[in-house]
C-alpha positions as CSV (number, residue, x, y, z in Angstrom):
1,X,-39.3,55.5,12.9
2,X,-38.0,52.4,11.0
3,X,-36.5,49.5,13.4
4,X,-32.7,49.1,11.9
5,X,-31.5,45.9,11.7
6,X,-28.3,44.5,12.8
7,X,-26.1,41.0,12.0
8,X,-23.5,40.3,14.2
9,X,-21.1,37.6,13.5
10,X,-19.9,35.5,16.3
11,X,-20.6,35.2,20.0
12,X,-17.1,36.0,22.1
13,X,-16.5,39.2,23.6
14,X,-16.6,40.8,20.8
15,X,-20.2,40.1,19.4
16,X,-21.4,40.6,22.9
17,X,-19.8,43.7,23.6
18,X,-20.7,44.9,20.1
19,X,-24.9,44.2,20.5
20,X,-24.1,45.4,24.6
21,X,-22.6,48.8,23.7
22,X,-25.2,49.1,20.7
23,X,-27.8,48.8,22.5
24,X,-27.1,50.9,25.0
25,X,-25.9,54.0,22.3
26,X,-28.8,53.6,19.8
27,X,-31.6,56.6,19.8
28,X,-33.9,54.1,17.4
29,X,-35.6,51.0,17.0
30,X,-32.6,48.5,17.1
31,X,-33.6,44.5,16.3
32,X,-30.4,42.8,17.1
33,X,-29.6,39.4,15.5
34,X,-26.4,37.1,17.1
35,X,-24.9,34.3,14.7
36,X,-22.8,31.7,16.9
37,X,-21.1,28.8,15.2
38,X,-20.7,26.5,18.7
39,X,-23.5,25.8,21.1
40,X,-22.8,28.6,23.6
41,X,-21.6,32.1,23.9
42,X,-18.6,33.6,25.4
43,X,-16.0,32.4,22.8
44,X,-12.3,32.0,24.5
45,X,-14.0,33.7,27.7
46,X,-14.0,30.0,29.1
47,X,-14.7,28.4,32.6
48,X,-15.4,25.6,32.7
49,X,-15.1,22.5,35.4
50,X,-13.4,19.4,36.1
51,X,-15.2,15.9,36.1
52,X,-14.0,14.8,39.3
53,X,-14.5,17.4,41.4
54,X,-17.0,20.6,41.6
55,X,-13.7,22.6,40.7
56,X,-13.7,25.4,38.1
57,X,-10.4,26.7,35.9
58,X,-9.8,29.1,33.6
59,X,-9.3,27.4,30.3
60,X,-9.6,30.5,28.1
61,X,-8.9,34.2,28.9
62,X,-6.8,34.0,32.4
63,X,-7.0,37.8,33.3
64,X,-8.0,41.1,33.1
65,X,-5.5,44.6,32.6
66,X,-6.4,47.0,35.0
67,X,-5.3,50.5,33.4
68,X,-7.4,52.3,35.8
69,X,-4.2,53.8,38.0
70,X,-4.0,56.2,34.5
71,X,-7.6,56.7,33.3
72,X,-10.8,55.6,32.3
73,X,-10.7,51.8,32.4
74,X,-14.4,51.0,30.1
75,X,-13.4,47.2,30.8
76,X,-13.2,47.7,34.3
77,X,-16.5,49.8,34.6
78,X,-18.1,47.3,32.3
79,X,-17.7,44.3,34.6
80,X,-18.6,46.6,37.6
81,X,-21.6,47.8,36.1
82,X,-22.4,43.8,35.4
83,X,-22.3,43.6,39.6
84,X,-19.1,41.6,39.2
85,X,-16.5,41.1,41.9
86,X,-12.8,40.9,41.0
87,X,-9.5,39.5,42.8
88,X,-6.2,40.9,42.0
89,X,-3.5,38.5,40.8
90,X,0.2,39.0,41.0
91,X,3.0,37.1,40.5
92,X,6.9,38.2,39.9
93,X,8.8,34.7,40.4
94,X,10.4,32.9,37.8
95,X,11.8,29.4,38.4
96,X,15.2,29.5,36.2
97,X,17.5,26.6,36.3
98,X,15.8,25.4,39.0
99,X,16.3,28.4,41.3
100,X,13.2,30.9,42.2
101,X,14.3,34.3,41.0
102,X,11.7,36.7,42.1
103,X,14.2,40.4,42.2
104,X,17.7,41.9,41.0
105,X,18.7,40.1,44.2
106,X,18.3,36.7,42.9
107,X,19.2,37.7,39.5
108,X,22.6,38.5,40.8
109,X,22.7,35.8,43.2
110,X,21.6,33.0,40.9
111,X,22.5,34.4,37.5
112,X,25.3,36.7,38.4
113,X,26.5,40.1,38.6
114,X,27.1,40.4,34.6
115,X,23.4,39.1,34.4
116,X,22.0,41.5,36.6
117,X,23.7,44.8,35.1
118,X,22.4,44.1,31.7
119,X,18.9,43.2,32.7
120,X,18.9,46.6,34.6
121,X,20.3,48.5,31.7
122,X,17.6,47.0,29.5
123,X,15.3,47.5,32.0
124,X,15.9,51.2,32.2
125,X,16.1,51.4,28.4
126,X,12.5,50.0,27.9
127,X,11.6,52.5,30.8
128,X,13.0,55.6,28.8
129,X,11.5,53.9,26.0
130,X,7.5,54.0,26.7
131,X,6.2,56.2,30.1
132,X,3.5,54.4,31.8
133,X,1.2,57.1,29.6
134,X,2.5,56.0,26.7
135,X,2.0,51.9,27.4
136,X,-1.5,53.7,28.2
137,X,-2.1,55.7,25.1
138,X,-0.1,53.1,22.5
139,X,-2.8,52.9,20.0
140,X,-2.7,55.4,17.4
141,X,-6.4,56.2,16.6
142,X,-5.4,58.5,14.1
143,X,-3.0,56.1,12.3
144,X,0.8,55.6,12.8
145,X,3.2,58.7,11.1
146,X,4.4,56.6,9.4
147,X,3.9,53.5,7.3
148,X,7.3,51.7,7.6
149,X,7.7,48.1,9.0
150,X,8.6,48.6,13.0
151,X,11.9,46.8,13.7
152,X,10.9,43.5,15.4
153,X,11.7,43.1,18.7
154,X,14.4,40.1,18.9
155,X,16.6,43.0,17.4
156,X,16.4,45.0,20.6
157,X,17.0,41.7,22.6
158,X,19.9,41.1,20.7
159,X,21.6,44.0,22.3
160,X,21.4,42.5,25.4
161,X,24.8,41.1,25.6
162,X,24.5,39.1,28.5
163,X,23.4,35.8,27.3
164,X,21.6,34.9,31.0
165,X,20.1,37.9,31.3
166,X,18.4,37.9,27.4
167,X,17.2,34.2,28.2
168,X,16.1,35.4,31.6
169,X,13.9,38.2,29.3
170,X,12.5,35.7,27.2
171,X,11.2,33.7,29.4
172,X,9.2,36.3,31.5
173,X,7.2,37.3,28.2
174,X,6.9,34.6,26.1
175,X,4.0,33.4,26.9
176,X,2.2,36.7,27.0
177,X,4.0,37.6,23.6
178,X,2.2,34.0,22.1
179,X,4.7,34.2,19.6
180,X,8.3,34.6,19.2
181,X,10.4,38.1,19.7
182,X,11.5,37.6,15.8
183,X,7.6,37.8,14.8
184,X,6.8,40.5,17.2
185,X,7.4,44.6,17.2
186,X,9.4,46.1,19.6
187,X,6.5,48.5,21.4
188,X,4.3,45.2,21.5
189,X,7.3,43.2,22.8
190,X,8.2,46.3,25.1
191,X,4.5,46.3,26.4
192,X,4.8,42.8,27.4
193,X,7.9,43.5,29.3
194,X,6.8,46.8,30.5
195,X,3.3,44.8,31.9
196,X,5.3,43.1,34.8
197,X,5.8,46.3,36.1
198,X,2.7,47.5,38.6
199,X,3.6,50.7,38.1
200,X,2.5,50.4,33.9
201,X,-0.6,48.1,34.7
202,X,-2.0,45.3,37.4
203,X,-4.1,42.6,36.6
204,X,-7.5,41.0,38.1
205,X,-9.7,38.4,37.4
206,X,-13.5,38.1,38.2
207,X,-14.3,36.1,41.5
208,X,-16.2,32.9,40.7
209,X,-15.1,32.6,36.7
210,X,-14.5,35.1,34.5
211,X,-17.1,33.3,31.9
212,X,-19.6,35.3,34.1
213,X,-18.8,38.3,32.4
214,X,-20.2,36.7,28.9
215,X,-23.4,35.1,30.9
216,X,-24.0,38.5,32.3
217,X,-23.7,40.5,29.0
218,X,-26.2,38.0,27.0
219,X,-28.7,37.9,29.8
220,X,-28.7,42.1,29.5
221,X,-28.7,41.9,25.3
222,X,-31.9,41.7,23.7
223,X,-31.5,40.0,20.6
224,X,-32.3,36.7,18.8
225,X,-29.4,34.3,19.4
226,X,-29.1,32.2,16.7
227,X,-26.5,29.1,18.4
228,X,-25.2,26.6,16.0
229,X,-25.6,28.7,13.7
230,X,-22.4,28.8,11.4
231,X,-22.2,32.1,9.3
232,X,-20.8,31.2,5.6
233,X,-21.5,33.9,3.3
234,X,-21.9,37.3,3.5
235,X,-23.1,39.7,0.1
236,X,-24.6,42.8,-0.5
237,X,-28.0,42.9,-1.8
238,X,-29.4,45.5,-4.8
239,X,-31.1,47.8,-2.3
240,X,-27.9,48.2,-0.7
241,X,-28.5,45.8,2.8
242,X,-26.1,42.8,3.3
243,X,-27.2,39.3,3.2
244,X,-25.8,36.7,6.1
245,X,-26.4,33.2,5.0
246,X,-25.6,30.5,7.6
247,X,-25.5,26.7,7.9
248,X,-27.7,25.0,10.8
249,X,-27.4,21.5,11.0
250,X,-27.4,20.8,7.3
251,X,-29.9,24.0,6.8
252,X,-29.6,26.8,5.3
253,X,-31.1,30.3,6.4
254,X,-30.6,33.9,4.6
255,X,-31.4,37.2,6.7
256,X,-31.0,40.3,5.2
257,X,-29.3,43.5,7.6
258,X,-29.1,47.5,7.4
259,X,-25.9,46.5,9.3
260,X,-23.2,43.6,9.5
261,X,-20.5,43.4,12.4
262,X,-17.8,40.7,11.6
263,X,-16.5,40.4,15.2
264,X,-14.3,37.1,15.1
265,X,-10.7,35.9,16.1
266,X,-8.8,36.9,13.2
267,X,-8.2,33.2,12.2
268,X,-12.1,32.7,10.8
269,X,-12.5,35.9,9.0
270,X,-11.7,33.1,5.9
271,X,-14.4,30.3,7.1
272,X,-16.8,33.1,5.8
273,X,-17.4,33.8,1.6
274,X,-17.3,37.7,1.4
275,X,-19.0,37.8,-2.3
276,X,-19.1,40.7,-5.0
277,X,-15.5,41.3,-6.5
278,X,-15.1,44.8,-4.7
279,X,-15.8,42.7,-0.9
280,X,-13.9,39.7,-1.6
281,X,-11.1,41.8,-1.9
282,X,-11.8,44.7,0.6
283,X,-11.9,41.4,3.2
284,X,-8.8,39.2,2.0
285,X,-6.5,42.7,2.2
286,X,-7.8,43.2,5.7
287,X,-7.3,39.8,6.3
288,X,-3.6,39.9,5.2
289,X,-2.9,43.2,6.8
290,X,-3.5,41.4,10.2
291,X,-2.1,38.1,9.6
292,X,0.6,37.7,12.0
293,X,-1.1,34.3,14.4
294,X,0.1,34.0,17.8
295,X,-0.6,30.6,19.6
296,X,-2.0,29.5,23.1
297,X,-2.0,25.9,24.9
298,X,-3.5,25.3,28.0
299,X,-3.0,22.5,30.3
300,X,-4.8,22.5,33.7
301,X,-4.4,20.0,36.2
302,X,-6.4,19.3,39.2
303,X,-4.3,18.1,43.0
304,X,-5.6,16.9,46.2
305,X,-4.1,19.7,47.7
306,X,-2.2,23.0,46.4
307,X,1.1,21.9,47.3
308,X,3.3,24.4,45.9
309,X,2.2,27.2,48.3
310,X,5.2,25.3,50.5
311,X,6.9,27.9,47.7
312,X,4.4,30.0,46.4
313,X,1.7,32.4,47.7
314,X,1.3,34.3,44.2
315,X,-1.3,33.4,42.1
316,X,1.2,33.0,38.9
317,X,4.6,32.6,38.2
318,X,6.9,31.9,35.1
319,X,8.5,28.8,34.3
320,X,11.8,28.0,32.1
321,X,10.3,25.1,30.0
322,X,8.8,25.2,26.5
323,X,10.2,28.1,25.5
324,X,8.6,30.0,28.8
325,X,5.5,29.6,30.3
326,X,3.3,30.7,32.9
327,X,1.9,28.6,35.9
328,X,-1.5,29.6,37.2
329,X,-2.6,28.8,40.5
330,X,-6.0,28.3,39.6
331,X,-7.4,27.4,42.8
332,X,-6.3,30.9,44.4
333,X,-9.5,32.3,42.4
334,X,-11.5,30.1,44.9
335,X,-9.4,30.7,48.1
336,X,-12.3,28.7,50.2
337,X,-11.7,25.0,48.1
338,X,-9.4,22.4,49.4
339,X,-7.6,21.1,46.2
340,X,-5.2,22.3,44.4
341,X,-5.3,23.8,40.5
342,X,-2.3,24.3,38.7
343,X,-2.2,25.6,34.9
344,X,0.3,25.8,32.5
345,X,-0.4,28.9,29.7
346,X,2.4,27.7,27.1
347,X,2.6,30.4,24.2
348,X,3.9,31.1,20.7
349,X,6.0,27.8,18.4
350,X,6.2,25.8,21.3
351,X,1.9,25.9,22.0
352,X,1.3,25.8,18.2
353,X,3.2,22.3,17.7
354,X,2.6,20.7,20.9
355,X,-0.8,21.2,20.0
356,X,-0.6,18.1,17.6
357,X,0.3,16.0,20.4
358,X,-2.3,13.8,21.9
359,X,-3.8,15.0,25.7
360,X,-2.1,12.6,27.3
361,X,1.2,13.6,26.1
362,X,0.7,16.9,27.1
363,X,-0.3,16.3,30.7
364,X,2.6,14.2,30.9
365,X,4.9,16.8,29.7
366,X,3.4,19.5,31.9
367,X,3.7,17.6,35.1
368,X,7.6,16.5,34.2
369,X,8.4,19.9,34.0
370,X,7.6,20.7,37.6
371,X,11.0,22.0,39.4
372,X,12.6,19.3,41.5
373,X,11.4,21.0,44.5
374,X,8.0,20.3,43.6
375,X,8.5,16.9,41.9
376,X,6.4,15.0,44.9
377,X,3.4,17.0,43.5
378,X,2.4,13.8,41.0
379,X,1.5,11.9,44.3
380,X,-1.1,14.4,44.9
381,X,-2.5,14.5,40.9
382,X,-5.9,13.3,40.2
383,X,-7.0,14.4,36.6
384,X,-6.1,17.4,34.0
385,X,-7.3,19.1,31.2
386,X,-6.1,20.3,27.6
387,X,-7.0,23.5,25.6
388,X,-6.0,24.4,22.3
389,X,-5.8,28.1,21.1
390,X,-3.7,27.4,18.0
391,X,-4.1,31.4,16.0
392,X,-6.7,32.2,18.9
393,X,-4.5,35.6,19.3
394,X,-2.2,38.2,17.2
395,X,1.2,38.5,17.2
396,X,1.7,42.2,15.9
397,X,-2.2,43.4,16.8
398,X,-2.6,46.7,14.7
399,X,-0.4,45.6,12.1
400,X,3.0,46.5,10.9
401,X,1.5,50.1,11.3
402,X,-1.3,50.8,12.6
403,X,-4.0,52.6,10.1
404,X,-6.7,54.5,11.2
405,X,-9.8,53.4,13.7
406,X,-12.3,54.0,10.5
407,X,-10.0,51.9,8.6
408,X,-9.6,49.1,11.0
409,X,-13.3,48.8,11.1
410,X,-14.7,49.3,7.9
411,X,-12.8,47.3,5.2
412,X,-15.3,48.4,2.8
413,X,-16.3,51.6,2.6
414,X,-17.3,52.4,-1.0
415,X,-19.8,49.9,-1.5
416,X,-20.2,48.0,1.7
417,X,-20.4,51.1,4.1
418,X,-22.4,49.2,6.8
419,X,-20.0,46.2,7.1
420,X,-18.2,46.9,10.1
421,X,-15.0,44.5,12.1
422,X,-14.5,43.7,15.4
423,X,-11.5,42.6,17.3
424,X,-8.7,42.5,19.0
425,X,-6.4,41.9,16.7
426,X,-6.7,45.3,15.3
427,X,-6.0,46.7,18.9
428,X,-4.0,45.0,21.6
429,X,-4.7,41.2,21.6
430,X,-6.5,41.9,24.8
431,X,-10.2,41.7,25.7
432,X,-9.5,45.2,26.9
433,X,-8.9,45.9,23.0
434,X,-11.8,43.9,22.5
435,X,-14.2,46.3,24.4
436,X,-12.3,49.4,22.7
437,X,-13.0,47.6,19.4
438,X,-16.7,47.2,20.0
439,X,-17.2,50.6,21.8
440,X,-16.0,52.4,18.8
441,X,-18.2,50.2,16.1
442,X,-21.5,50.6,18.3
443,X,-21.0,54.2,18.7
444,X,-20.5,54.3,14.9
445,X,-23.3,52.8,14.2
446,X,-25.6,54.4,16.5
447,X,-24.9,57.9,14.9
448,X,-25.2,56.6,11.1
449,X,-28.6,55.3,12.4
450,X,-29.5,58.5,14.1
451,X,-28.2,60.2,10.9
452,X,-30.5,58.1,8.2
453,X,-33.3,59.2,10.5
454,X,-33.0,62.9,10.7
455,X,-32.1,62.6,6.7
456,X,-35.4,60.6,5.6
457,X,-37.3,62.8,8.2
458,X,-36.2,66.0,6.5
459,X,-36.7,64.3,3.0
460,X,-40.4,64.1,4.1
């Protein structure tokens, strides 16, 4: 039996997931070839550490959705079955106008009684809205019913008449949204709401870094990793394969597939040439069908001490500056260090143009916007870090209706049936959406593999 051949484009969670799940579903010969621009794998999967101290942070990815209270949760089992441990997180403060408002209590008490009853009837109208089965089952595998434009959600937050209450909404999702509620659909919106809730989903993270999850997936792949490796062109050839050509260090190197899997962030689908007239514009439609960029900026910094458990004993809470953000106690992964990590996750306009200030800027910005009550926290500073995710995510994943799973995947399918997508952006912006993503293209593959087989078997 002939050995297939497969490309895969780009080494984040997708790729790996991708030759992972391939691998494991293929009944035939399978050679495996990775293409990563950058000099490791993993992509925004990141954990890296801090020069001053043998301290690690999460400067990519912050946490896992744990949808396992409904049903199978492949993301879960995935980085069981890598013999990862995981640590819930939780978190429901938010420190608005300097107050810590953690329940309808507070809300009342700091924002008043006007505040609180709108924020509970929007609460139970997102809750009659979408059941916990349906935040489960959101995706439309089959397509939506329909193909009008969803109303965006800043019209649903506009009927929240309460002006405290609709700024108190804003803040807790923005920077999950990554983008503004004016850019956004109401279910995605709703989901982000709806995902503070335990009841509709929890979240983890892996003990130790969640990079290990990328490490352990390539040390389990068999394939040729091609690092540095910066994919430029993709055509098909005359017997009906796909060529990959891709820039090393000034060089240039052609391979020639049975398959291709494009599994990048939505944002470098155009830092590749898709050539032939029919797959140039297969590619730019996809690419415009999805283009709704959501932005993240991280800022970590690392502290003597973690001095705002005097306060805190969750591992996150929301803050009411640029625009809403999220504070990550970092150093609650490792509950065994001494110092103190504190990360800011700012999302959506406010992430995209602080990103053109300078590091320093932003470190000063993220430490001025501590609360009063943890001002005295500078004295305790020792260094910090910047991360730029500038159109790392989606801000409407699926679309303005979502199309079919075969549809998603293969932008192509007349000419170019064995160029295949990957990605999040056609899901959930999640790296559970990721997995989903890759799942379904593996399993795809493996049966038009088995397929060709039994067909040139019978033809002999």
């Amino acid at each position: 039996m002939r050995t297939r051949t497969v490309g895969i484009i780009g080494g984040g969670p997708g790729g790996l997931m991708t030759a992972y799940a391939l691998q494991k579903a293929a009944n035939c010969p399978v050679r495996i070839t990775l293409f990563e621009a950058s000099d490791r794998v993993g992509g925004k999967i990141l954990t890296p550490q801090f020069a001053r101290a043998s301290v690690h942070y999460e400067a990519g990815a912050a946490e896992f959705y744990d949808y396992s209270l409904f049903d199978d949760d492949p993301l879960k089992e995935l980085i069981a079955e890598m013999g990862l441990s995981i640590r819930a997180m939780g978190g429901p403060a938010t420190i608005l106008n300097g107050q810590i408002v953690s329940n309808l209590d507070d809300v009342r008490s700091h924002l008043g009684p006007r505040a609180a009853s709108a924020l509970s009837a929007f609460d139970r109208l997102a809750k009659d809205r979408m059941t916990p089965q349906e935040f489960y089952h959101s995706d439309h595998p089959d397509g939506s019913a329909s193909e009008a434009i969803e109303a965006r959600f800043d019209t649903m937050l506009a009927a929240v008449a309460e002006p405290e209450a609709r700024r108190y909404i804003e803040q807790l999702i923005h920077s999950d949204l990554a983008t503004e509620p004016c850019l956004t659909s109401t279910s995605y919106g709703l989901q982000n709401y709806l995902m503070n809730d335990p009841a509709y989903m929890r979240i983890y993270g892996i003990e130790g870094g969640n990079e290990q999850l990328p490490r352990a997936l390539a040390s389990r792949i068999d394939a040729t990793f091609c690092l540095g490796h910066k994919v430029v062109g993709v055509a098909g050839t005359d017997d009906g394969r796909l060529r990959v050509e891709s820039d090393h260090n000034g060089l240039r190197r052609r391979d020639e597939f049975d398959f291709v899997v494009v599994a990048l962030p939505h944002g470098h689908l155009r830092s590749i040439e898709f050539r032939g007239d029919r797959l140039a514009a297969a590619m730019q439609k996809h690419h415009a069908y999805y283009d709704h960029p959501a932005h993240y900026l991280r800022i970590t910094a690392l502290f003597e001490r973690p001095f705002w458990r005097e306060c805190f004993t969750d591992s996150y809470w929301m803050l009411d500056r640029f625009g809403g953000c999220c504070l990550y106690d970092e150093s609650s992964r490792e509950p065994a260090g001494t110092h103190g990590v504190l990360g800011w996750l700012l999302g959506g306009t406010a992430a995209e143009q602080m990103s053109r200030q300078t590091d320093e800027q932003l470190i000063a910005e993220a430490i001025d916007s501590l609360p009063s009550f943890l001002a005295h926290g500078r004295d305790y500073f020792i260094e910090a870090r910047v991360h730029r995710w500038v159109g790392a995510v989606n801000a409407m994943p699926g679309g303005a209706a979502a199309r079919s799973l075969d549809r998603r995947h293969q932008p192509e399918p007349t000419d170019h049936p064995n160029l295949f997508v990957v990605g999040d952006y056609m899901l959930d912006s999640t790296l559970n959406g990721v997995l989903d993503s890759a799942q379904y293209v593996a399993a795809w593959l493996a049966t038009t593999m088995l397929e060709n087989a039994e067909t040139l078997h019978a033809e002999r």
